[in-house]
N, C-alpha and C positions, 0 to 999 in steps of 0.2 A: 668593539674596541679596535686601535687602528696603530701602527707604527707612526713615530712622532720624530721627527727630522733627527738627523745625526747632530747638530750645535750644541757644544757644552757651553751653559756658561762661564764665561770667561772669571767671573767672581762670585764669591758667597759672601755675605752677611750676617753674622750669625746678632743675634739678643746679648742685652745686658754688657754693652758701651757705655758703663755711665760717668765713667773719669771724661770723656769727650766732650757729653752733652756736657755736664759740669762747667766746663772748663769755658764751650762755648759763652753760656749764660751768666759763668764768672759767680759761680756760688757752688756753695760748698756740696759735695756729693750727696752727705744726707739730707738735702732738700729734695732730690729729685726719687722720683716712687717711680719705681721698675717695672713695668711689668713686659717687658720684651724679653727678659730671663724667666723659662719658669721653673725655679727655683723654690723648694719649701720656705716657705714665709714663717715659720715656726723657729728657722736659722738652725743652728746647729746644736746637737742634743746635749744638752748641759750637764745629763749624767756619764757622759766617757769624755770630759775636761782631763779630769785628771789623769786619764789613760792617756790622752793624747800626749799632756805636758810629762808625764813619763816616760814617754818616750824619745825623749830629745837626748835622756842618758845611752841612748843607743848614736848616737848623733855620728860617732866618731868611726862606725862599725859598720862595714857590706851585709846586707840585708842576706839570707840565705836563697840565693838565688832559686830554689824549686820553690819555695815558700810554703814550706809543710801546713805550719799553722794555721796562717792566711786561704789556703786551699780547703783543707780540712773544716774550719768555720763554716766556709761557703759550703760547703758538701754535708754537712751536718743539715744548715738549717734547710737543704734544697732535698734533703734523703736519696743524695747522689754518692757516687765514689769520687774520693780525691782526685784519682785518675782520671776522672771528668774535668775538671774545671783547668781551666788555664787564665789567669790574670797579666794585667796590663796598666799602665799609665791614663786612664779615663778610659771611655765604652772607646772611643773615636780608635787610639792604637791596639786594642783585641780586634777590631773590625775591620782593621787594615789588614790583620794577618790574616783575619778570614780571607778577606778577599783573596789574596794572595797565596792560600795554600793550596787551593785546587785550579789549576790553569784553566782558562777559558777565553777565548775568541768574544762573545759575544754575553751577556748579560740583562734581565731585567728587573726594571726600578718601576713603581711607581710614578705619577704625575700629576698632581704636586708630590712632594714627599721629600725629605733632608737631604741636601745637596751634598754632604760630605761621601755619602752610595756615590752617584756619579763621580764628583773628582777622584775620587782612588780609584775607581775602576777603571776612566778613561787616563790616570798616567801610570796604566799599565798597556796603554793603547787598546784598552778591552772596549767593542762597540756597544754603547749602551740604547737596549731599545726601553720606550716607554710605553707601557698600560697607563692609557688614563682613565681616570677616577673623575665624574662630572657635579658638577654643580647641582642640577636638575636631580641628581640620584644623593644627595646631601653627600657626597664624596664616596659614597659607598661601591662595592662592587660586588658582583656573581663570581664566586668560585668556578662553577663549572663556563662560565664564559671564560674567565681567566686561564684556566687548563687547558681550552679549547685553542687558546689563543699560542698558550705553549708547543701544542700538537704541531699546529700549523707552522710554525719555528722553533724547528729544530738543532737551528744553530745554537740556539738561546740555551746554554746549562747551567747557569748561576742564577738564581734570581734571588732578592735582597729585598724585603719586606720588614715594614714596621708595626708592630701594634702594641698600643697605639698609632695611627702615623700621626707624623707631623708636617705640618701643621695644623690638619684636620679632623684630629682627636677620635678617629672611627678605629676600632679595635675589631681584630678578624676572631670571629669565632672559633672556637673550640673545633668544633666539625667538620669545621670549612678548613683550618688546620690541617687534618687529619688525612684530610682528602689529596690535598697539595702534597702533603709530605709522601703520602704510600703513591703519589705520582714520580716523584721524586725519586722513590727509592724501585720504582719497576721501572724506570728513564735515565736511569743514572745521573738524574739531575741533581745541586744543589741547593738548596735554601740555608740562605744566612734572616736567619728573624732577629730582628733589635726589638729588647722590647725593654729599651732603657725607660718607659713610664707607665710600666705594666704595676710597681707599687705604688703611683698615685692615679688611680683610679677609683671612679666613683662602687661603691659596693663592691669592693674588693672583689674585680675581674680576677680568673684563673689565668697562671703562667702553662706556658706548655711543659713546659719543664717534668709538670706533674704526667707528661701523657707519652715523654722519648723511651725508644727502645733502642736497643743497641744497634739495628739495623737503620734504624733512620738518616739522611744524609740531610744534618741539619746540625747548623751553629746558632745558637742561640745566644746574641749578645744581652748583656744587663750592666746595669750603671747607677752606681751609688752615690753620683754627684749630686744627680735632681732631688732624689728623695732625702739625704742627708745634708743639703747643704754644705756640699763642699766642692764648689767649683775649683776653690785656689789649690785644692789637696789631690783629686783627681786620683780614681779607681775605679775599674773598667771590673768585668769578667766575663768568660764565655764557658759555656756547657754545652758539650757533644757526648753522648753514650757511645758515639758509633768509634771501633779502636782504630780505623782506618784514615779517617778525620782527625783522629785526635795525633796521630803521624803525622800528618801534612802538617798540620796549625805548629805542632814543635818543632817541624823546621825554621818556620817565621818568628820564634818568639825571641824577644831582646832580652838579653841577661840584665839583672837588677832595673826590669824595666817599673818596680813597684819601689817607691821611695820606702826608707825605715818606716818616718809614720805613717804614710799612708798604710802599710802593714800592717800595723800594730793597730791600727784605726781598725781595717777589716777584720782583723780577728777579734774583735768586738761590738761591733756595730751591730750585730742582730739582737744583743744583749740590752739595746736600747727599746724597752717593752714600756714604758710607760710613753715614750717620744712616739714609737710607731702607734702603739693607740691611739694618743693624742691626736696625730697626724690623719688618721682615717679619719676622726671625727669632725677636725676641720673641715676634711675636702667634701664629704658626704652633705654637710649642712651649707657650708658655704661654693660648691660650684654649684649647685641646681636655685641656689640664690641670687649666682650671679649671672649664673642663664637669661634669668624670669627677668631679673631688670634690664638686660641688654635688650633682650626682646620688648620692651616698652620706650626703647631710644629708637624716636623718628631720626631716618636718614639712617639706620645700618640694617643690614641682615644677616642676623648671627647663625651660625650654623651649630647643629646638635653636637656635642662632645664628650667624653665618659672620664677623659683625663682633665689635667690643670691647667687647661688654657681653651680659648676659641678663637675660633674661624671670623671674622666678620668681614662682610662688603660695606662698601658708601661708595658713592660720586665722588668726594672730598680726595683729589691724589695726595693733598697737602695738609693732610689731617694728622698725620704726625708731628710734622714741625708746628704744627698749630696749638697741637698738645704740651711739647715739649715746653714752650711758651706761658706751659700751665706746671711746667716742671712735672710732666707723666710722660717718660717713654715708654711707647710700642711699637712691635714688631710690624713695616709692613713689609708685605711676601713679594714685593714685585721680581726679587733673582729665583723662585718655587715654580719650575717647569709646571707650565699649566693655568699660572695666575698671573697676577699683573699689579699695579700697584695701587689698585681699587680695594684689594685684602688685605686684611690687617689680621693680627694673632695678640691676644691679651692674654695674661696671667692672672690664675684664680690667686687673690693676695688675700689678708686679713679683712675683716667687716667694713671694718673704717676705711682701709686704703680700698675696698670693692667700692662702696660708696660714693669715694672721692671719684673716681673713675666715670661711676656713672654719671653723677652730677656735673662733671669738666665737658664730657659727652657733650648733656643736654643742654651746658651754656655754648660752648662752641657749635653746634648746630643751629640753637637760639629756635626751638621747637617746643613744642608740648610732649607730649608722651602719647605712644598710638593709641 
């Protein structure tokens, strides 16, 4: 693995613009099928409606800025202490604090991997180097190379990992975890882990959450957006056991940075047992289904995945707007240090919208099937 030039990109891109396309093509929103957000296609869980819409009686009232409640849920279902957890306005501003509560020079990310690591760390002028993750190894990496690579720079004291990452749907093991982090903590290094789509994963992958001791020098961010469908509501959290960490991050945190309902939403949300069911059994039957058919569309090459979405290559740089054309947008990765605009990133959606997907594919390529 090798250090990857100092240039940040100048812009990110993120999924799920669809007032734009909309508006491009001059038809109404729900014509066009998403899948550049991935987002649970189950929508929002119909059994805490009414919790939500109760909540609007608090409407006129300052949320209690420690947020006992909200804390305590999280800590219950994670069999953490409240004193653990600190929330946020979506994963994106817990992640910011992270970054921000322990000083650092220098920094690594990932390459490919979610460009919002970068922008916060470099406008704090922190130099971010890149581990890249290759094509040829299906995105994958060696733990002990990747340690190897920290040895050798030691300017490097933050590193910021996803797992799942994104865009590339590869989740770091348990092990490989363990190893990094009791690196971590005999280097005095930190590891901030995001593992905002650690609940949509196929065969309900383990969070590390279940593996932190008080000594570990690690944030672990999570995000309740993806999994519950609530992009517009936005609610973040992070869990550190260690009390030294958990110091620094309380410097960074914004008072009433958690709206009423979003509040009132997370102290509830775990409570939704027939929706998270429902939801594992989705993604379980329908991502390794929508694997199998991607892998039978001439002209791409999809890459392995364990979360709700994939990796694909083509030739086609114009295979987006080609789709859109087809009222389906998706994600391509050309701003994803490492890729270019040959990659694309699809959302596991419902049967019929998987379907429609594939078949748009295999008319706009105008192939047969491998």
């Amino acid at each position: 693995m090798k250090l990857v030039g100092d240039i940040v990109k100048s812009s990110i891109h993120h999924g799920g613009n669809v007032d734009k396309v909309a508006e491009q093509l001059k038809v109404p929103v729900e014509e066009i099928k998403d899948f550049s957000a991935n987002i649970n296609p189950l929508g929002f869980p119909s059994d805490l409606w009414n919790v939500l819409v109760q909540s609007f009686a608090n409407i006129e009232v300052y949320p209690d800025p420690n947020y006992p409640e909200l804390k305590g849920a999280i800590a219950e279902h994670f069999n953490v202490a409240p004193d653990d957890v600190f929330v946020g306005n979506g994963a994106t501003e817990v992640l910011d604090e992270a970054i921000r509560a322990e000083k650092t020079t220098d920094a690594m990310v990932l390459a490919p991997t979610f460009g919002e690591y970068e922008r916060l760390f470099s406008r704090l002028g922190v130099h971010v180097h890149h581990y890249k993750v290759l094509e040829k190894d299906n995105f994958t990496f060696s733990m002990p190379d990747m340690i190897s690579f920290l040895k050798a720079h030691h300017e490097i004291t933050v590193i910021c990992l996803a797992s799942p990452n994104n865009p590339t749907g590869q989740i770091i093991e348990t092990c490989d975890l363990r190893k990094l982090v009791d690196f971590c903590n005999y280097h005095h290094r930190l590891l901030i882990l995001d593992e905002a789509f650690i609940d949509l994963t196929v065969k309900g992958q383990v969070s590390f959450i279940d593996e932190l001791h008080s000594a570990d020098r690690v944030y672990i961010i999570r995000a309740a957006t993806k999994f519950f469908a609530i992009p517009g509501l936005r609610l973040g959290y992070c869990i550190t056991k260690n009390k030294q960490l958990q110091e620094l991050i309380q410097v960074q945190e914004n008072t009433w940075s958690v709206n009423g309902i979003a509040d009132v939403f997370g102290q509830n949300m775990f409570r939704a047992q027939k929706y998270i069911k429902l939801t594992h059994e989705w993604l379980d039957e329908q991502q390794q289904a929508l694997y199998v058919a991607l892998q039978k569309v001439s002209g791409i090459k999809v890459f392995p995945s364990v979360t709700n979405f994939f990796l694909f290559k083509c030739d086609d740089l114009n295979l987006r707007e080609k789709l859109i054309n087809h009222h389906l947008l998706i994600r391509q990765c050309d701003d994803y240090e490492g890729l270019g605009s040959q990659y694309y990133r699809v959302a596991v959606k419902g049967p019929q919208d998987n379907v429609l997907l594939v078949n748009t594919l295999k008319q706009v390529f105008g192939r047969e099937e491998k």
